[in-house]
N, C-alpha and C positions, 0 to 999 in steps of 0.2 A: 386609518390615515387616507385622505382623498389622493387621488392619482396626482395632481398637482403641484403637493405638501412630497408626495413618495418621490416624483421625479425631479425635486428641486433636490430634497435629500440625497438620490444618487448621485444625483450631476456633481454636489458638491462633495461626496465622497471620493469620487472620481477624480474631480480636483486636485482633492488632496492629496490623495495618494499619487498621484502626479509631481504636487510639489514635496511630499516629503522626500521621493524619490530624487531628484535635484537637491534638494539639504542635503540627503546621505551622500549622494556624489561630492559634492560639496565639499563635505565636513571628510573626507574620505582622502577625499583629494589635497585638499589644507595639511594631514597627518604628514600623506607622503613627502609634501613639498620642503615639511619643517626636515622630514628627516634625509630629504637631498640637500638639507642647506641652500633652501630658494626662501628670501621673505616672502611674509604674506604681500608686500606690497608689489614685490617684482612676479610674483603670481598671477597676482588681480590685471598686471598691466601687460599679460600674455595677449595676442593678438586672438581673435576667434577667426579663424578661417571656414569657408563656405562648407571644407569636406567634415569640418569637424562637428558643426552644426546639424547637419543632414546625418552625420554619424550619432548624434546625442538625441536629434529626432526619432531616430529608429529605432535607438534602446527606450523611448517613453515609451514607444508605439509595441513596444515586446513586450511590455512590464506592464501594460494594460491590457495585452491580448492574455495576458499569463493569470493574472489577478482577475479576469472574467471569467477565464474556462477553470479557475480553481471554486467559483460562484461567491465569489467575494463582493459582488451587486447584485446578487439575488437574495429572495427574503430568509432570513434568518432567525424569525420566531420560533421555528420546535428545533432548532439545532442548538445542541448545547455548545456549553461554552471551553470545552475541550475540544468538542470538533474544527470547530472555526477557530484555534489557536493550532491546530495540526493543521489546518489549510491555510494558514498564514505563513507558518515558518516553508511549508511545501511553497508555496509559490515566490517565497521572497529567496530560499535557495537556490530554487529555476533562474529565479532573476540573474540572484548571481554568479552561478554556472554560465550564466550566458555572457556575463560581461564578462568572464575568463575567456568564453571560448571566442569573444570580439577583441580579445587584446591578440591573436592571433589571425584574424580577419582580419582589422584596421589598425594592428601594429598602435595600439595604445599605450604607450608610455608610463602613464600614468597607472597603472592597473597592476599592480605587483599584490604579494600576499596580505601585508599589511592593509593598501588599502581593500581587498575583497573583506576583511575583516572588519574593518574598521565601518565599511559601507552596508554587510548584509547583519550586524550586529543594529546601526543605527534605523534600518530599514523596519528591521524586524521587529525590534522594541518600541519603532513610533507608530508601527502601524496596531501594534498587538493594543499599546496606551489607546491608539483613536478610539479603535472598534470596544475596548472595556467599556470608554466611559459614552458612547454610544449608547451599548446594551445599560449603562446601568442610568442615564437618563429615560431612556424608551419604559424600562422596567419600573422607572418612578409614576412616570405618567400611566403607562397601565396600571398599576398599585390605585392612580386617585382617579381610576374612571376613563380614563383617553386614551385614544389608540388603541379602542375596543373593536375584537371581529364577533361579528357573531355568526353560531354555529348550531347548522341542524344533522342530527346522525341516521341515519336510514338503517333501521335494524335494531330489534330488542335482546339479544341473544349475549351470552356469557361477553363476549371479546365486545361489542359495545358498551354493555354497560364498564367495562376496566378503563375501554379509552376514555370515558367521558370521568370517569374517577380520574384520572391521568392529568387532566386539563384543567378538573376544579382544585386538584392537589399545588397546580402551578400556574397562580395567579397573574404570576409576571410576566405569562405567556400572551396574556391579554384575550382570551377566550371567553366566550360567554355561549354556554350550550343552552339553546334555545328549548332544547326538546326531542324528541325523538317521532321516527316515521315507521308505523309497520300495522301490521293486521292481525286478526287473532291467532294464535298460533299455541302449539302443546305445552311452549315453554314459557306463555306470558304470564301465569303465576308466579314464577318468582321475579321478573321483571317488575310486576306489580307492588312486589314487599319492598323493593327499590327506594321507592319514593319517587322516581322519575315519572316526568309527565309524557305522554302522547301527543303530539300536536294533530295531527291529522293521519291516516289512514295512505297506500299507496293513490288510492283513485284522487285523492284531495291536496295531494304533492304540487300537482300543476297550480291550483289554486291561490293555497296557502305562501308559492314561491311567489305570483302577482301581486299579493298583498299585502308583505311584508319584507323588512328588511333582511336579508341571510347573506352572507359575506363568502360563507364556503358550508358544502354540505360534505361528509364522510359517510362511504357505502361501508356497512360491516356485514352484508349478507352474504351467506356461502354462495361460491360462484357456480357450484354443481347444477345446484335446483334453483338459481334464482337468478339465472345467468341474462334471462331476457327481460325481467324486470328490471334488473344493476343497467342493462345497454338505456333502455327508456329512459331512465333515471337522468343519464348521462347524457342521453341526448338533448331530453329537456333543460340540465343546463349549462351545455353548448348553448344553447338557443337564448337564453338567459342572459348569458355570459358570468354564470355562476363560477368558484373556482370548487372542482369536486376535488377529491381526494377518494381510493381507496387503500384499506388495509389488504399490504402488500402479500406477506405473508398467507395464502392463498393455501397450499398445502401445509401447513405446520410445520416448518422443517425446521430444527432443531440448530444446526451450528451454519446453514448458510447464510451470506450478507443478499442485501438485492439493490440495485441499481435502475432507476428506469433510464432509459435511452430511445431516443427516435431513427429509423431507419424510412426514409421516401416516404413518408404521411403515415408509417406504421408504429405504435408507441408500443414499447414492448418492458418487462419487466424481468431484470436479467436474476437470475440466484446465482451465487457464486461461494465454493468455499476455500478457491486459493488466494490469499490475502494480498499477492502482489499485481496489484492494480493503477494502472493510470500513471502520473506523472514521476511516482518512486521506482516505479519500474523502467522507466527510462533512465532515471540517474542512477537507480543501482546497476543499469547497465553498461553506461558511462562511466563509472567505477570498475568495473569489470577489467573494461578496456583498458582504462589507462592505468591502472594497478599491475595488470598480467603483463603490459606491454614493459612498464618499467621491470618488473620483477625478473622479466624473460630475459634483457638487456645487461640488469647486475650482476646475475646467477649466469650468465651465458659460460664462463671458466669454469664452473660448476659443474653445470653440466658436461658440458665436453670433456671433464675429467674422470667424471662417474663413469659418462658412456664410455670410453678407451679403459678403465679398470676392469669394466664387466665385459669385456671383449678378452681381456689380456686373461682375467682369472678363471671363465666358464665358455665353453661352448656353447655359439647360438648368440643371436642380434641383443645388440643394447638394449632396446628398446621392444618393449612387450604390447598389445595391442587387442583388446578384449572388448567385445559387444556388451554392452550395458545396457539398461533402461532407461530412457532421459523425461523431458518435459511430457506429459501424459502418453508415458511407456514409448516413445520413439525409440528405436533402436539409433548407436552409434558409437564408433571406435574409441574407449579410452584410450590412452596414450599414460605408459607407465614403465620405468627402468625395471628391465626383467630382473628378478631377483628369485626365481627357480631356475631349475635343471627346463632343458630345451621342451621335453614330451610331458612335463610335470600336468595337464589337462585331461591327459591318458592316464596318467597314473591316480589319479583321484579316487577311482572308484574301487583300486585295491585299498585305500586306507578311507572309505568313508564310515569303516565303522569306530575308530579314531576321536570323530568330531568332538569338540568340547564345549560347544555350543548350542542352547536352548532355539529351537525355532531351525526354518528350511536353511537357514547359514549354513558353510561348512569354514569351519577355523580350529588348527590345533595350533598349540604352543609352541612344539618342536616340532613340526614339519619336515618331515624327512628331506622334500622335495629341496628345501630354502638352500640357496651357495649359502658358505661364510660369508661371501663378500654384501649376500641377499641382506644377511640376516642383520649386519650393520646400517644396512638402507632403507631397515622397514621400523629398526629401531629409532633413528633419528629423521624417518618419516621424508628421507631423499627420493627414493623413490617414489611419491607422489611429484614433485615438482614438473615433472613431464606433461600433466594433469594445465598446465600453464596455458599451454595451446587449446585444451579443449574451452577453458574459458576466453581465450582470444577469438576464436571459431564460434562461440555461441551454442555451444554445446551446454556448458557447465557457466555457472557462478560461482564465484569466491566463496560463496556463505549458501547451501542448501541442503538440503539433505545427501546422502552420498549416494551414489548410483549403484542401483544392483545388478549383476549377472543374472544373465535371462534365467538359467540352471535355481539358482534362491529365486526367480521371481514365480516360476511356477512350481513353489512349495508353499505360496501363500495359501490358508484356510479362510481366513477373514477380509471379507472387503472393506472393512471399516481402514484396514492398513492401506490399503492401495490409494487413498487419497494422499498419499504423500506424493504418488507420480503427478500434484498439480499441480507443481512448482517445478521449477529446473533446477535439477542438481547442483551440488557442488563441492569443493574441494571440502572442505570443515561446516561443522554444525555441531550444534546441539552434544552431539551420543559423542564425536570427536574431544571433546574438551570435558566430556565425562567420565571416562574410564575408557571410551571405544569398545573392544573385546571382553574388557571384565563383564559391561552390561548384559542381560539377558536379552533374548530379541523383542519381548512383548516391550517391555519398557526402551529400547532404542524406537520401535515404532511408534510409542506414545509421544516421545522427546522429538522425535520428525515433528508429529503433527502439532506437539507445542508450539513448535517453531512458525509452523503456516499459520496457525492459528493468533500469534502473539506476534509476527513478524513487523518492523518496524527497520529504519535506515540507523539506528541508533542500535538495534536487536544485533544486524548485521556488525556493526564496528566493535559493538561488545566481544562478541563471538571472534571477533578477526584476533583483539588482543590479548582473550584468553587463551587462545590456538598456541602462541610463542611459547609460552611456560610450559603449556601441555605437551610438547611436543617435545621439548627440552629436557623434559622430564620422561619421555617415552611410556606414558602412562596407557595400558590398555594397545601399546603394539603387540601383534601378531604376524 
């Protein structure tokens, strides 16, 4: 597609997604008015004021800054069509997050629940509609020939020859592999049984780019030994204004993701394998907040009731307070309703031979240590609630793995477990809604890293509503 034909195509996506933004309000705002008992006519004939315009100005000017840094107008030929329906509902939820948090900035009247529903439901299904039938036009005309890129690979070796199998396996992507670039080498016997062709040689690169058309070239050479040939490569087409690509995956690593990002002219290629990234990590933050804030506020008789029982029935403060491991091993005070005897820390290591638990844990069932009044608190999981502040504070999350005691953390043998310190803790997860204590420890630190690993804003609200039964159920307290 010429630059011309691409930039008419954004603009008018751009467009669009501007005005269907405006229909959603729209149609959003039409809901509520039916349901205050305003017609549609005494609606339409509301006056527009200057502040209100300048105000409806700035939520377009968010919802396009929101929908570009989500890369909602950048090219989307190898992104499947899973990805860019997760970076739809992500950025249309942002949106609407925002217009909550502007009916509290400019006192929006209009902006109650219904219509945030009514608006990021129609948002979201008309933008999800555009972009389908987008891809599945673009995908017809590459099917008969147009909106063809073509495409040269530098490098004959295993991982070349799969991607170029990758590309002729999916037609719709609109690639046309031209050929391959490299010199003789130990491994070009079975390249050769391939069937793929050679175009040229590295010396003959410069050449062959002047004389032909090539849309984007892909480096697949190891970066070890061929690290100043790939820069040349790259430089030449800079110089071109060729679009390169290399395969990222550099080291072979197995469960991380990679992200490129730019830092002052430095492009840099991130690997990462804690899964909570970018703009869900803002709002599961913002979830944090105003969950623990409300929760803190309901439960406030609550607490204060527990704290005066466990004053009245044991000696020693309400409130218990223990060094944890948080977001990549940070130390930091839980906050938790004491529910042992005052020295019960001291006493541990007369009964660690006790333990009833697999792995560096320490957990028995009867705990000498535990009050009566403990032992009702651990059942019905009240003593956690104190755990409220640390997620107000930034300590902890709703939804992460649970935090360990320095004492369990230097019992680990395997580093494969320690990646669960990539995320930030939290009150319930996973091993919480599974048994807790019944589980073994190998398998509570698998179920952690399912969770980094499989993490999602939907993962988190699951988890939230299976916690109430579990809990209700005291399943797996200790």
């Amino acid at each position: 597609m010429g630059n011309v034909r691409r930039q008419f195509l954004l603009n008018t996506m751009k467009l669009f997604d501007l005005v269907l933004m405006m229909v959603s309000f729209g149609l959003a705002a039409v809901v509520v008015s039916q349901k205050a008992s305003v017609s549609l006519t005494e609606f339409l004939s509301l006056r527009v004021k200057v502040q209100n315009f300048v105000t409806f100005s700035l939520l377009l000017l968010a919802w396009h800054i929101i929908f570009s840094s989500f890369g909602m107008y950048s090219s989307r030929r190898l992104a499947g069509r899973w990805d860019e329906l997760k970076d739809i509902v992500k950025a249309t939820t942002l949106g609407t997050f925002l217009l909550f948090c502007s009916h509290f900035i400019f006192h929006i009247s209009l902006i109650r629940p219904e219509f945030l529903g009514v608006f990021w439901l129609a948002s979201t299904a008309g933008t999800i509609l555009s972009r389908n039938v987008m891809r599945s036009v673009l995908r017809r005309l590459r099917l008969h020939g147009r909106n063809l890129r073509d495409m040269l690979i530098v490098g004959t070796n295993a991982r070349a020859m799969q991607f170029a199998e990758k590309m002729q396996q999916n037609p719709a992507l609109g690639y046309r592999v031209m050929g391959f670039v490299d010199e003789d080498w130990v491994g070009m016997s079975q390249f050769q049984r391939s069937g793929y062709d050679i175009v040229c040689d590295f010396d003959g690169l410069a050449q062959f780019l002047r004389s032909n058309v090539v849309d984007e070239v892909v480096v697949t050479l190891p970066m070890r030994s061929y690290h100043s040939r790939a820069c040349d490569i790259a430089a030449l087409c800079e110089e071109q204004g060729i679009v390169i690509r290399f395969i990222s995956n550099l080291f072979d690593l197995k469960k991380a993701r990679s992200r490129s990002e730019e830092f002052e002219g430095d492009s840099l290629i991130t690997h990462y394998t804690g899964g909570l990234e970018g703009w869900p990590v803002v709002f599961k933050r913002a979830v944090d907040i105003i969950v623990s804030s409300m929760l803190i506020l309901l439960l406030l008789p609550l607490l204060v009731v527990t704290a005066i029982a466990i004053r009245l029935t044991s000696k020693g403060p309400a409130m218990f307070v223990q060094k944890r491991l948080g977001l990549n091993k940070r130390h930091f005070g839980i906050y938790k309703f004491r529910t042992m005897v005052v020295d019960a820390e001291k006493r541990q290591k007369e009964i660690e031979h006790l333990n009833e638990v697999s792995g560096p844990v320490f957990k028995i069932k009867n705990d000498p240590r535990i009050t009566p009044l403990g032992r009702f608190l651990r059942k019905t999981s009240i003593d956690e609630l104190p755990q409220l502040f640390n997620v107000l504070k930034g300590d902890m999350s709703l939804v992460g793995p649970r935090p360990l005691p320095i004492r369990d953390y230097e019992g680990f043998n395997e580093d494969w477990q320690r990646r669960r310190f990539s995320v930030r803790p939290g009150i319930t997860c996973l091993w919480q809604i599974g048994g807790r204590s019944s589980i073994s420890f190998e398998k509570w630190m698998e179920l952690d890293l399912q969770y980094i690993d499989k993490w999602s804003l939907a993962l988190d609200l699951e988890i939230l509503v299976k916690t109430i039964p579990a809990v209700l159920r005291g399943s797996g307290a200790a």
